[in-house]
N, C-alpha and C positions, 0 to 999 in steps of 0.2 A: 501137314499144313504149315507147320514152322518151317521146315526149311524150306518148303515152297517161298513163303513168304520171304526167308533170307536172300534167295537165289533173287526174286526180285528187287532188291533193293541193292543186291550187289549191282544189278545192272543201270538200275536206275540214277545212284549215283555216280555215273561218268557222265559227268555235262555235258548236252550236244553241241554240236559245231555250230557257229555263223556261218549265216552262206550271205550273210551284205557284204559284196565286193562295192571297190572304189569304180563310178561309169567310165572315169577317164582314161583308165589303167589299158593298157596294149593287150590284148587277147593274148600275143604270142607268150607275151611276159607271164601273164596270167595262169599261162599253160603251161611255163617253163616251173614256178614255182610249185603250181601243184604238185607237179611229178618230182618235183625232189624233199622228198621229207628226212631231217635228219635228227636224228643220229642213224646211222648206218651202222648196221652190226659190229663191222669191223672195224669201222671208224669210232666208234664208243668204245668196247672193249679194249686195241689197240691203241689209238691215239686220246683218248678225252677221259675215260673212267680212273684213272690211278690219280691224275693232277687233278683233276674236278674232287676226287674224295680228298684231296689234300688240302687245297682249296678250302672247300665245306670243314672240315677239321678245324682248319684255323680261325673260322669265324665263329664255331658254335661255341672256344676257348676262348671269343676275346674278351678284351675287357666293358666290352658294349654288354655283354648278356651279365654281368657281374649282378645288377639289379634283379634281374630277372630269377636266378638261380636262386642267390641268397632270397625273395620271397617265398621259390620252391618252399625251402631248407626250413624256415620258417613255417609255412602253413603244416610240412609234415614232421614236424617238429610237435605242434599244438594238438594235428590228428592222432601222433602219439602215445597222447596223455588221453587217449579216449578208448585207444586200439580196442582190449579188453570188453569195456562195456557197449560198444558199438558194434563189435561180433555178438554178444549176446542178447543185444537189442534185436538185432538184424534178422538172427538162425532162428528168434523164437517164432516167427512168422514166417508161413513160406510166402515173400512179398512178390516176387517175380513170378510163381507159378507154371515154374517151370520152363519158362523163356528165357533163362540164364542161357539153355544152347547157344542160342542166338548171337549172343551178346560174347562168347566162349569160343566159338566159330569165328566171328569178324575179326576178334583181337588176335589169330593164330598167323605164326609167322607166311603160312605157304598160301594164305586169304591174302595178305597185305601183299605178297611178290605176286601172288595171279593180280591182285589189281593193279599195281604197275606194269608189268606187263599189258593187263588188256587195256592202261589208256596209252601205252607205248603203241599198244596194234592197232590199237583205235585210229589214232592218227594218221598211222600208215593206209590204213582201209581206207581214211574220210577223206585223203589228202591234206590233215589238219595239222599245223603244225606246234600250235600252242598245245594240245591235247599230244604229241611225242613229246613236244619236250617235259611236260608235265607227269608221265612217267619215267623221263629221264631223271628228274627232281626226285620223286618216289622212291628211286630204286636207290640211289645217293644217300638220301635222307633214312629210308628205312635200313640199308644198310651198317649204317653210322650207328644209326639208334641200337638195333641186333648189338652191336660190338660192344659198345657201351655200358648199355644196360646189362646182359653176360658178364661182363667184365664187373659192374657193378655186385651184383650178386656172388661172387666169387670171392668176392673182398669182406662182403659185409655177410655172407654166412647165414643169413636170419633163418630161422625154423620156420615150415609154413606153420595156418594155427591146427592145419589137420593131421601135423607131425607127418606128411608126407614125403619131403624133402628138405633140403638147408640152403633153399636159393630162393625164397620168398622176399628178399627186397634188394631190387623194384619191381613193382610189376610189370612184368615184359607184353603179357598181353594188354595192357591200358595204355603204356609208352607206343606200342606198336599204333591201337588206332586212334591217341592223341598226336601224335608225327603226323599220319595221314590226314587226318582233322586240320591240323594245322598248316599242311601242302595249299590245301584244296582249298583253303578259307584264305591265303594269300594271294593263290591264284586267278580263282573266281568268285571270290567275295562271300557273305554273309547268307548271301542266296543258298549258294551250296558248302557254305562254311558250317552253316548254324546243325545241320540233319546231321553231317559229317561228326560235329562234336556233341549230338545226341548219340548217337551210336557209339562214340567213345568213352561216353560219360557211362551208360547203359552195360557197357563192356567191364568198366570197373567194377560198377555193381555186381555183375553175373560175378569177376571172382570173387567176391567177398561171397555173394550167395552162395557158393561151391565150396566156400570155406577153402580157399586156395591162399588167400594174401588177409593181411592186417588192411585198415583204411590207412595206415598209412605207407604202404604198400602201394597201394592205390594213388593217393597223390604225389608220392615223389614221380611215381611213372608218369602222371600227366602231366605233372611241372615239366619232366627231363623230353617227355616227348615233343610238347610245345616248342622248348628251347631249340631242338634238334630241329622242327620240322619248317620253323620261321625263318632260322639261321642258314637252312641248306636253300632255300628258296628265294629269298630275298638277293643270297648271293649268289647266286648259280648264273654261271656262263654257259645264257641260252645260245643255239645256233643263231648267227654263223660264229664258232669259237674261238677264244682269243688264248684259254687256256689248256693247252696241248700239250705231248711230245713233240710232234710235227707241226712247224707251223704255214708249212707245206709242202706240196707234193711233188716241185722240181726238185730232179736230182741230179746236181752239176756235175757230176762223171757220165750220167748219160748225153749230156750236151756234148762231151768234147769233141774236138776238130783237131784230125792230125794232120799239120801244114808240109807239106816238103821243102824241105831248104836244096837250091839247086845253085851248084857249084859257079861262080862266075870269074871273071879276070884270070880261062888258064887256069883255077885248081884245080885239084880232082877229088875235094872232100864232099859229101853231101850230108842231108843227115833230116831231121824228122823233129816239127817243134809240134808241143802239145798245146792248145788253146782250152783253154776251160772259161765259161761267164760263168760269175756267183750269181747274179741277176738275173 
C-alpha cells in the first residue's frame, strides 16, 4: 500500500500541460512549434549540458547566495547544539510508523534522475515545452547538488548516529528532494511548490527516523539543496540557447566555392581561387 501510494504521487507531481493557445497565432506556426521540442539528445549532451553546468556553477558561488548560505550555516549551526537530544526525542517513539520508506525512496538519487527524465519525456510526449525544459533544469540542478553534497561529506567525515558510515553530513537524500522542491516551486509556483517541499521536509525526517543522519544533517542539506535548486533555475538558458559550444550549425567550409581563374591578355597561367562566407 505504501508504495502504491509513492508511485502515485510520483506521478502526480509532474504538472499538467496548458493547452490555452493564443486565437490569433497561425496554425502552421502552431504546428511548427509543437513538433520541435528541445533539448534534443544530442543537442543537450553535445552542445548545451558542459556550458549550462558551468553556467549554473557560477551562480550557485556568487556572491548573491552569500545571505542565503551564511543563514543555512547558521540554522545548522543551532540544529547542532540539539543533534543528541533531538535523536533521542525522536527514536523513542516510532513517529512516522513506518512510512519513513516513503520519505527514503523520494530522497534516493535514481527517484530524483527518473523524475527529470520523465518531466524531460513528458514534454516531449505533450509537445510541452516548459515541462522539457524543466527537466533540463532537474537534471542540471540535481547534478550539481550529487557533486557537491559528495564532495561535501568527503571533507567533513561526520560519523552517521548509526555508526554505519563516515559520510553523514550533508544529507544527500534531503539536499536531493529540497533542489527538486525548490526547481518546481520556481517554476510553477507555490501550487506545486508547497507538496513538493512537504515531501522534502518528510524526507528529512524518514532519515533521522532510520537513524541515518543528525538534524543537523538534515538542515544543511535542505539549506544546500534550496541554494542549488533556485540558483540553477532562475538562471538557466531555457530554449532557444544563447549558452552553447555551438552557436550554430553553418559550417563555413562546407559553403565554399571553388572559382576558376581563366588565363587572359595571351597568358597561359590559370589556377583555382577559394571563396568561403563566414555569414
Amino acid at each position: 500500500m505504501k508504495r502504491l501510494l509513492f508511485s502515485f504521487l510520483m506521478v502526480i507531481i509532474i504538472p499538467g500541460r496548458s493547452y490555452c493557445q493564443e486565437k490569433d497565432e497561425p496554425a502552421q506556426e502552431e504546428t511548427d512549434s509543437r513538433n520541435e521540442i528541445h533539448p534534443q539528445p544530442k543537442e543537450y549532451f553535445v552542445d548545451v549540458l558542459a556550458p549550462h553546468l558551468w553556467e549554473d556553477t557560477q551562480a550557485i558561488f556568487s556572491t548573491d547566495n552569500i545571505p542565503a548560505l551564511a543563514v543555512t550555516g547558521f540554522v545548522t549551526g543551532i540544529a547542532a547544539t540539539q543533534d543528541t537530544d533531538f535523536r533521542e526525542s525522536w527514536l523513542a517513539h516510532d513517529r512516522l510508523a513506518g512510512w519513513e520508506v516513503v520519505g527514503n525512496t523520494w530522497g534516493e538519487g535514481y527517484t530524483q534522475a527518473g523524475l527529470a527524465l520523465g518531466f524531460w519525456g513528458a514534454g516531449w510526449l505533450a509537445k510541452d515545452q516548459k515541462l522539457a525544459s524543466t527537466g533540463e533544469v532537474l537534471m542540471e540542478a540535481e547534478i550539481i547538488n550529487g557533486v557537491v553534497t559528495t564532495a561535501a561529506k568527503a571533507l567533513v567525515g561526520r560519523t552517521r548516529p548509526d555508526l554505519s558510515g563516515d559520510d553523514s553530513f550533508p544529507s544527500g537524500h534531503t539536499s536531493d528532494s529540497f533542489c527538486f522542491a525548490a526547481v518546481i516551486d520556481d517554476r510553477y509556483g507555490h501550487a506545486w511548490g508547497i507538496p513538493a517541499y512537504a515531501l522534502a521536509a518528510f524526507t528529512g525526517l524518514s532519515r533521522i527516523e532510520s537513524d541515518k543522519h543528525w538534524l543537523s544533517d538534515v538542515a544543511m542539506g535542505a539549506g544546500l539543496g534550496m541554494v542549488i535548486g533556485y540558483s540553477v533555475s532562475r538562471n538557466h538558458d531555457d530554449w532557444p540557447y544563447e549558452k552553447r559550444w555551438r552557436h550554430t550549425e553553418k559550417k563555413p567550409l562546407g559553403n565554399a566555392q571553388l572559382i576558376p581563374i581563366i588565363p587572359q591578355d595571351g597568358k597561359d597561367e590559370a589556377g583555382i581561387s577559394v571563396y568561403i562566407p563566414l555569414k
